[in-house]
DOLO-13777 format. One record per residue (C-alpha): residue in three letters; x, y, z. Coordinates in steps of 0.02 Angstrom, whole numbers. Layout:
<pts>
  rest      c1      c2      c3
   ala       X       Y       Z
...
</pts>
This chain:
<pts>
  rest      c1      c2      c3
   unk     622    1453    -700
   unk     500    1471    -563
   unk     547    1395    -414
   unk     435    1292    -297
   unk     487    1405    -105
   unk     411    1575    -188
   unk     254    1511    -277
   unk     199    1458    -108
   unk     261    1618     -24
   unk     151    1712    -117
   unk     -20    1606     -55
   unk      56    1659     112
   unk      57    1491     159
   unk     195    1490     314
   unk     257    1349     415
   unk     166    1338     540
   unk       5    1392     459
   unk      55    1213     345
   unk      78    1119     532
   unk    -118    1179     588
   unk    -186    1127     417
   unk     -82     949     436
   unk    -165     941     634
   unk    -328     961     575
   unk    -317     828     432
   unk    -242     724     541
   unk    -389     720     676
   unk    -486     694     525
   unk    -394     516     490
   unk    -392     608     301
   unk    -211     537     236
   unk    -292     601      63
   unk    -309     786     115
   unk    -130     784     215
   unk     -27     728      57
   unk    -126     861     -50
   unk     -86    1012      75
   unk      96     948      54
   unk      99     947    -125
   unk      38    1104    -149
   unk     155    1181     -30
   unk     308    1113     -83
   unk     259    1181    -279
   unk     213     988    -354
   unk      73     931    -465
   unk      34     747    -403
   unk      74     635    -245
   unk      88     445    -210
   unk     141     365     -36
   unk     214     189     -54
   unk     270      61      86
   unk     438     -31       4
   unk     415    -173     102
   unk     262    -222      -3
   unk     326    -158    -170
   unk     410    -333    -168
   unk     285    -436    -201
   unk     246    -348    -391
   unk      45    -291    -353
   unk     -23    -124    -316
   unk     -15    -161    -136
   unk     128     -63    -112
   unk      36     103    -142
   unk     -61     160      -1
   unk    -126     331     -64
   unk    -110     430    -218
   unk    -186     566    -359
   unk     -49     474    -507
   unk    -121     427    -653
   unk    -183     245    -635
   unk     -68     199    -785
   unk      86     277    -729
   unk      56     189    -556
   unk      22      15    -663
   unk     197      48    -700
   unk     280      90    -561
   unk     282     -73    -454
   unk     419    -119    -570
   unk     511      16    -565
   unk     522      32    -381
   unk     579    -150    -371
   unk     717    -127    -512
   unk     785      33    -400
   unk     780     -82    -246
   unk     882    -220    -303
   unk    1009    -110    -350
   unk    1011     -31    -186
   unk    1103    -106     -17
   unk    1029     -84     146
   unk    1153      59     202
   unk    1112     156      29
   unk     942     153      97
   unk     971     197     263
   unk    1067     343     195
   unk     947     392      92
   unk     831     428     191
   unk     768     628     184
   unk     866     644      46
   unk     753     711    -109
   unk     809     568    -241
   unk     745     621    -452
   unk     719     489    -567
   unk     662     460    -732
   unk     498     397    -782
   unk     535     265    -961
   unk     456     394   -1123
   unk     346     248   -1160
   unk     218     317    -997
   unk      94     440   -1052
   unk     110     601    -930
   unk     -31     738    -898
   unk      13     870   -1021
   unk     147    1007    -916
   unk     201     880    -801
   unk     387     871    -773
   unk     445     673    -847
   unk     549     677    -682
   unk     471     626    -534
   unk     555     656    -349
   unk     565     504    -205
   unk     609     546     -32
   unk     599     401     102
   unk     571     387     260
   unk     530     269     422
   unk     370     250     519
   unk     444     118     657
   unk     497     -30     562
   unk     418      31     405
   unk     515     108     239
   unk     389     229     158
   unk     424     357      -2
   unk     326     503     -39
   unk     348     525    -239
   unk     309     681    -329
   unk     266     733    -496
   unk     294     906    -545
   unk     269    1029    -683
   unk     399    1060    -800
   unk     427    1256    -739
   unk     462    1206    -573
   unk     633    1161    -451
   unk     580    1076    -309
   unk     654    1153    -145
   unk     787    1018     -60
   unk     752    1095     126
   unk     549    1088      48
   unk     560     913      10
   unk     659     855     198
   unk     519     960     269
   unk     374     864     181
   unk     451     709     199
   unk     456     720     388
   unk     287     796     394
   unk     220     646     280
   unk     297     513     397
   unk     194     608     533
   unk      34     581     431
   unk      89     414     378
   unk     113     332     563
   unk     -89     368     588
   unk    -102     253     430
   unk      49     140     469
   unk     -71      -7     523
   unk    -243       4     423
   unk    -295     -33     257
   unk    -127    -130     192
   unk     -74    -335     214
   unk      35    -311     370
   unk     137    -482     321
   unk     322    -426     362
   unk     263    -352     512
   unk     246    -505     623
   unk     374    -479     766
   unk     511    -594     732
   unk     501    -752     872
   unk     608    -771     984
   unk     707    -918     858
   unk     715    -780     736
   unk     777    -673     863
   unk     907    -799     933
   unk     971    -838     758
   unk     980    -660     694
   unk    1088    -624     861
   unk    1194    -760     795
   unk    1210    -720     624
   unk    1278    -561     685
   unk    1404    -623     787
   unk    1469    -709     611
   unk    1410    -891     660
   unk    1372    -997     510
   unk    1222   -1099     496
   unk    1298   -1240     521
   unk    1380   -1183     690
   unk    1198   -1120     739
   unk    1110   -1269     731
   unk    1253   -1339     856
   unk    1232   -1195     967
   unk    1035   -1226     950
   unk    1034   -1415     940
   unk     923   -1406     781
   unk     955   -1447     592
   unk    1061   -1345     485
   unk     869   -1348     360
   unk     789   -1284     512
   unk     932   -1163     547
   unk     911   -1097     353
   unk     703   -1084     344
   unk     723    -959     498
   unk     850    -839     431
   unk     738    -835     273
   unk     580    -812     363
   unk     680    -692     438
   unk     730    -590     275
   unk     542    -625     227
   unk     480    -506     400
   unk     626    -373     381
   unk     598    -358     188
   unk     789    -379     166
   unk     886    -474      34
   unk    1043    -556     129
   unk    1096    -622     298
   unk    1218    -428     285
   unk    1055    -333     252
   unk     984    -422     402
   unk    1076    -370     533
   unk    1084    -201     450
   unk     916    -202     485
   unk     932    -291     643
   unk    1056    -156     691
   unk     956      -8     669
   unk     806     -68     737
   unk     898    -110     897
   unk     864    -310     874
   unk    1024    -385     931
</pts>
């Protein structure tokens, strides 16, 4: 088996000489160009950066660059939000920089060589969940320490591209209701006792948190203040 660290050795392609190619692409704006220098280096065949926060809402949307087969990508919106929902918040939150494999279904069509196992590993651009997913060839073991050190380089590229080019819908900044019921929420207050504390409807109370959950691209009032948590919130 030919592993992914010595194929790129022997392009004596180092480190750092991979952080000066990166620069320039980045003063470039050229997301494109990044995500193919950190392919090749880390030994993979194909790349595809996705924003989970728009994977949600079942269109392309949630794909903000990639070299994937348009079919395979067709496919994968539904994938990503089967893996999601089986997810919690702190699995993701775990998760993140950790190379994840999974299994493409053997009804997709692959580019002849290519590995049927493609690798995710996420990662956070402020608010933002992003995954950088890999295809493969078949003769190849993607590095672990390769694929952290990708991943952290890709969220550098991504945070030029964080803002353009995609529907920036859960990234309103929560106001300052949101903010006074999420603080509440986490301090294990029902609705109903909110909307004393407020002096507004229980209804009211309820659209809130799930406008809420809507902006954080979270699932439940726990997930919330997960969220709420790490992003320093309440």
């Amino acid at each position: 088996m030919q592993t992914a660290a010595p194929r790129m050795s022997s392009r004596g392609i180092s480190r750092e000489q991979l952080i000066r190619r990166l620069g320039d692409a980045a003063a470039r704006s050229s997301l494109a160009n990044g995500l193919v220098i950190l392919t090749e280096y880390v030994g993979a065949t194909h790349y595809l950066l996705a924003r989970h926060d728009l994977s949600q809402d079942g269109g392309l949307d949630f794909v903000l660059c990639s070299d994937w087969p348009f079919d395979v990508v067709r496919r994968l919106s539904s994938i990503v939000i089967g893996l999601n929902a089986k997810t919690t918040e702190l699995e993701k939150c775990l998760a993140a920089l950790q190379p994840c494999f999974q299994v493409l279904p053997d009804d997709i069509d692959l580019p002849r060589g290519v590995n049927r196992s493609y690798c995710a590993v996420t990662f956070n651009v402020g608010r933002v969940r992003f995954s950088l997913m890999l295809l493969f060839p078949e003769d190849v073991i993607l590095s672990q320490e390769g694929l952290r050190d990708i991943a952290v380089l890709a969220s550098y590229l991504a945070s030029f591209k964080a803002d353009g080019g995609v529907r920036q819908d859960r990234d309103f900044e929560l106001t300052e209701r949101e903010l006074e019921c999420l603080y509440w929420i986490a301090e294990g207050k029902t609705s109903e006792e909110i909307a004393v504390i407020l002096g507004i409807s229980r209804n009211t109370i309820n659209n809130y948190i799930t406008s809420v959950m809507r902006k954080t691209a979270t699932r439940t009032r726990s997930e919330a203040i997960a969220h709420a948590v790490r992003h320093n919130l309440v």
